[in-house]
N, C-alpha and C positions, 0 to 999 in steps of 0.2 A: 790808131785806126781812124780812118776818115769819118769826117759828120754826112756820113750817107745813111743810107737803108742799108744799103750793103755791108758798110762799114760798123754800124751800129750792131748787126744781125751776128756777123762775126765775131768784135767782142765779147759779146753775149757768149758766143757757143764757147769760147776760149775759157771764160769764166765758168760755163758751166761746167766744161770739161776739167779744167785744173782747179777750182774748190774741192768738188768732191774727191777727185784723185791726189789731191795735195792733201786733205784729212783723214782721208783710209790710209796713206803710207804712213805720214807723220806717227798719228795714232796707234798704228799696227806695230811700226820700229818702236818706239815706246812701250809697247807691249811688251815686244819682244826682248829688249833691253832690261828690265825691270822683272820679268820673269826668268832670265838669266840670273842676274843680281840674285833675285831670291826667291824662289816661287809664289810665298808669300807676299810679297809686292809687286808682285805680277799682278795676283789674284785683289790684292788692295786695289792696285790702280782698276785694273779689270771691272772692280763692284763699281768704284767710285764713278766711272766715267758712265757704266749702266743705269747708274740711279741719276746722272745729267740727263741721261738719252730719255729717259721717261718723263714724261710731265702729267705725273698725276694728281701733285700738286695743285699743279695750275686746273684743273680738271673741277679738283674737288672746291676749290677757290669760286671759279666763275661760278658752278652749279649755285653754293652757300648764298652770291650776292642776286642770284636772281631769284631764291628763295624768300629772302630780305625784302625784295622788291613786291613779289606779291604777298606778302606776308600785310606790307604797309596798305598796298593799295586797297578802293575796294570796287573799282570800276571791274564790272563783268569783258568788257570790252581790251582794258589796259592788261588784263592776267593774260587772253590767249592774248592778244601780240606779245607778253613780254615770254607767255610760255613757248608759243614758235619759235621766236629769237632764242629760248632756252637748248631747247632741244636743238636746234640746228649748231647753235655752240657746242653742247656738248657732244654730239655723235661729231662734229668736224674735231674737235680736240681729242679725243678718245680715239680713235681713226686716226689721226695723226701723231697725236700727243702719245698714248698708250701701244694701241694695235701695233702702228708700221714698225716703231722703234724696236717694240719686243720680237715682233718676226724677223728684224734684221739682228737683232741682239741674238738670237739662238740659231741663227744660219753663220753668223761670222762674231758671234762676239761684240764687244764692244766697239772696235774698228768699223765695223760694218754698219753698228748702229747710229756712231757719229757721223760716218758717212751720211747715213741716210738725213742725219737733224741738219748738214750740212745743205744739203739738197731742197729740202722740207722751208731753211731760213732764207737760203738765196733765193725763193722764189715768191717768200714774203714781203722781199725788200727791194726785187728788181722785174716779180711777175704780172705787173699790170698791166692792163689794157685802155693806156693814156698815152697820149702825146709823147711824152718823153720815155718810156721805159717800153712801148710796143712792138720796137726790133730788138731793142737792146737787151729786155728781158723774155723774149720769147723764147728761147732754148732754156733756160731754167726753168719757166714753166711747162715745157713740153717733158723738161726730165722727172720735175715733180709728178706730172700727171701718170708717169710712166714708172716711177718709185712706190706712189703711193694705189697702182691700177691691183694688185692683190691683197694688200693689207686694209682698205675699204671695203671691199666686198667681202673680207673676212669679219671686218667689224659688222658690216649689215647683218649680215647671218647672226654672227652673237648678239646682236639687238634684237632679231627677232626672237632668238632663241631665249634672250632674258624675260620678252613679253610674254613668250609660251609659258615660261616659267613661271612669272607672277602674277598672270593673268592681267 
């Protein structure tokens, strides 16, 4: 591709388009394959790649270190900015990490869900708005935004709905 805007913009959408449709096939044949073989290794691979597509892990991780953090501190000041930064990590990983993955996990399986982590990382790695990645990762961020436009607004709801819950 050329080093234009044009050329750049184009990549991009190329990449957006064949990542994720080179991961849902890959994944799915795989599926399929293996649930031939033997339904039970169908269902193996099936868990296995669901409990990748989750990151609540990484969830329960961040939360743990910015507890740590105002744990130490004792500046009134240091707690809310490290608890904003908190909360905004953790509703964007839980929304990302948790929410999208398991709504595409239970409309398509695992396939569906790698897809979406596909979607989710190429937009981590090429969606910025700098110099170098602003045509070239703009279709990846526009698929992200458009991947992740139901499964945020389902997370909001269940955050509010957790607040109602525990007051």
């Amino acid at each position: 591709f050329p080093q234009t805007r044009c050329g750049q913009r184009a990549a991009g959408a190329v990449l957006a388009a064949t990542l994720p449709v080179g991961t849902l096939a890959l994944s799915g044949a795989v599926c399929l394959v293996t649930w031939r073989i033997h339904p039970a290794l169908g269902f193996a691979v099936q868990v296995l790649w669901s409990w990748q597509a989750l990151a609540v892990r990484g969830l329960a991780q961040e939360s743990r270190r910015v507890y740590e953090q105002l744990r130490r501190g004792d500046l009134a000041a240091a707690r809310r900015a490290v608890t904003r930064a908190a909360v905004e990590t953790v509703a964007e990983n839980f929304a990302d990490g948790v929410v999208a993955p398991l709504m595409y996990l239970l409309l398509g399986g695992a396939p569906l869900a790698l897809c979406y982590k596909a979607i989710n990382t190429m937009d981590s790695m090429v969606g910025y708005k700098n110099e170098r990645y602003i045509d070239f990762g703009r279709a990846a961020a526009r698929l992200d935004d458009a991947a992740n436009y139901l499964p945020s607004r389902l997370a909001a709801l269940l955050w509010i709905a957790a607040a109602c819950l525990t007051g």
